[in-house]
C-alpha positions as CSV (number, residue, x, y, z in Angstrom):
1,X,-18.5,28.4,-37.1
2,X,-21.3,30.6,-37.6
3,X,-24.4,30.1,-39.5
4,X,-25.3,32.5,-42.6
5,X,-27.2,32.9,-45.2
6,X,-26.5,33.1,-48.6
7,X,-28.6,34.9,-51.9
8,X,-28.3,33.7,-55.1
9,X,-29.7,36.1,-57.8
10,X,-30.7,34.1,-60.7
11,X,-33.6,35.6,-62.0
12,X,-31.6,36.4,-65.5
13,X,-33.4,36.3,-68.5
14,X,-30.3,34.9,-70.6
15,X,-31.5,37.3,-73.3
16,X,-27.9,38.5,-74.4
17,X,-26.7,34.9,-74.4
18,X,-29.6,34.0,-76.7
19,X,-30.3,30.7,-75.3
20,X,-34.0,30.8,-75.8
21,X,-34.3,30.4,-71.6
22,X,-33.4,31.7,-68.4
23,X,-29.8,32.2,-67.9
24,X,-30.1,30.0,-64.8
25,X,-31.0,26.8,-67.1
26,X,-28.3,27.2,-69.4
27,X,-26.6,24.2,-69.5
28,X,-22.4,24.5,-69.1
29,X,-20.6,21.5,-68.5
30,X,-23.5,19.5,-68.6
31,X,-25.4,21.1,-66.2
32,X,-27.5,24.2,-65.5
33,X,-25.4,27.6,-64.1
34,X,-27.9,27.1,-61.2
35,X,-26.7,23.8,-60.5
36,X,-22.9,24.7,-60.3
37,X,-23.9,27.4,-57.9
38,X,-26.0,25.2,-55.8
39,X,-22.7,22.4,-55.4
40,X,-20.9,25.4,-54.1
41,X,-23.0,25.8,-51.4
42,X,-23.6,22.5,-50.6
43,X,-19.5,22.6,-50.2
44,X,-19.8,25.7,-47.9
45,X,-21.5,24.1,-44.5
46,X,-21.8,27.9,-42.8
47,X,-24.5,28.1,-45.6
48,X,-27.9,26.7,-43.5
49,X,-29.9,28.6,-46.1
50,X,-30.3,29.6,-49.4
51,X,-31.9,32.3,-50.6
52,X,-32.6,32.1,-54.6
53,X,-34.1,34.9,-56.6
54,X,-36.0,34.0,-59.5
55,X,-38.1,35.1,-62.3
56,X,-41.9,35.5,-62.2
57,X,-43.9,32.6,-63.2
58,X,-43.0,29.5,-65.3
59,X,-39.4,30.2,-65.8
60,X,-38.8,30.9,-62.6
61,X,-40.5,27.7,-61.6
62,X,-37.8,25.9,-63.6
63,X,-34.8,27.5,-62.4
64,X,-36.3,26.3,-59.0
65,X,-36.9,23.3,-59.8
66,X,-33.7,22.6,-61.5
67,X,-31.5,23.7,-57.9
68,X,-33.9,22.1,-55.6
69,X,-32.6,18.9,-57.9
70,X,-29.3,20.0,-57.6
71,X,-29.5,20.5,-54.1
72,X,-27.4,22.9,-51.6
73,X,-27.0,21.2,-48.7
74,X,-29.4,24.0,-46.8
75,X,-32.8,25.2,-46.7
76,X,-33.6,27.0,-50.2
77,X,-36.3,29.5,-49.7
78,X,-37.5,30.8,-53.5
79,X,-38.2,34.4,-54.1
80,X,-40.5,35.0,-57.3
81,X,-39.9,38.5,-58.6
82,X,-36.3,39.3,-59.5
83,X,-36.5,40.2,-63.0
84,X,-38.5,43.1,-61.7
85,X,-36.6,44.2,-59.0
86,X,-33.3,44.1,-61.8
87,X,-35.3,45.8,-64.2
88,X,-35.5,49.0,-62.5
89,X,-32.7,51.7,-63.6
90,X,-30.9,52.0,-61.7
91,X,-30.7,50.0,-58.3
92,X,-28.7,51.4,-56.1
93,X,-26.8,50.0,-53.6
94,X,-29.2,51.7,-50.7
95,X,-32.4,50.2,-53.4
96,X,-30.2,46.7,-52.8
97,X,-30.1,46.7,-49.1
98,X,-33.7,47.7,-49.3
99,X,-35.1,44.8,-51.0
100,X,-32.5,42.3,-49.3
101,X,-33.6,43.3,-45.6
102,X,-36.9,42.2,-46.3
103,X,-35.8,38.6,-47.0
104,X,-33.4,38.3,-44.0
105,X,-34.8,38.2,-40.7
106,X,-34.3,41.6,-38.1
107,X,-32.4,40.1,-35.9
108,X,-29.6,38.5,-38.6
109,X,-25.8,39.7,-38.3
110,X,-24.4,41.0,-41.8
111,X,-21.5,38.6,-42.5
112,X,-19.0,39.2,-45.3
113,X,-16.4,36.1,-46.0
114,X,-13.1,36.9,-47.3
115,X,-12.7,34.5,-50.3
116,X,-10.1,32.7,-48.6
117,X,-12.4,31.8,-45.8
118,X,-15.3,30.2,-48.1
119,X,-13.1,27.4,-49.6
């Protein structure tokens, strides 16, 4: 099976759920949102790497922190800086593809799963 790469936005401030910290960190089930995400792909072995988008600064230092603790099962490469890029109105799908193909190497092959194909 092919190799891919995977980006997981999770630079959310959590603002509209009021929990006082990024939406990342809040806890469901016992656990951070980041860490749920993070079990998925560790269940997914097409994923070699991880790409997760986070906040500037502390916070997003935490929601690092907390999935390299989860783990993923691949490489997780951290991106500072996504509550900047999602606070710009609006991004549009070209603005997307923009900021994504300067985290994935030139010579990657766009893959889309079906659903199906994931589980």
């Amino acid at each position: 099976m092919p190799s891919a790469a995977a980006v997981l936005l999770a630079a959310g401030s959590g603002r509209r759920l009021a929990a006082g910290r990024p939406k990342a960190l809040v806890p469901v089930g016992g656990r951070p949102l980041v860490a749920w995400s993070c079990a998925l792909f560790a269940a997914l072995p097409q994923f070699e790497e991880l790409v997760l988008v986070v906040p500037d600064g502390a916070a997003g230092d935490e929601v690092a922190e907390a999935a390299r603790a989860a783990g993923s099962g691949a490489r997780l490469a951290v991106v500072p800086g996504g509550s900047a890029i999602v606070s710009r109105e609006p991004l549009s799908a070209h603005a997307f593809r923009a900021e994504l193909a300067s985290l994935v190497p030139a010579d990657a092959d766009p893959v889309l799963y079906p659903v199906e194909g994931l589980a």
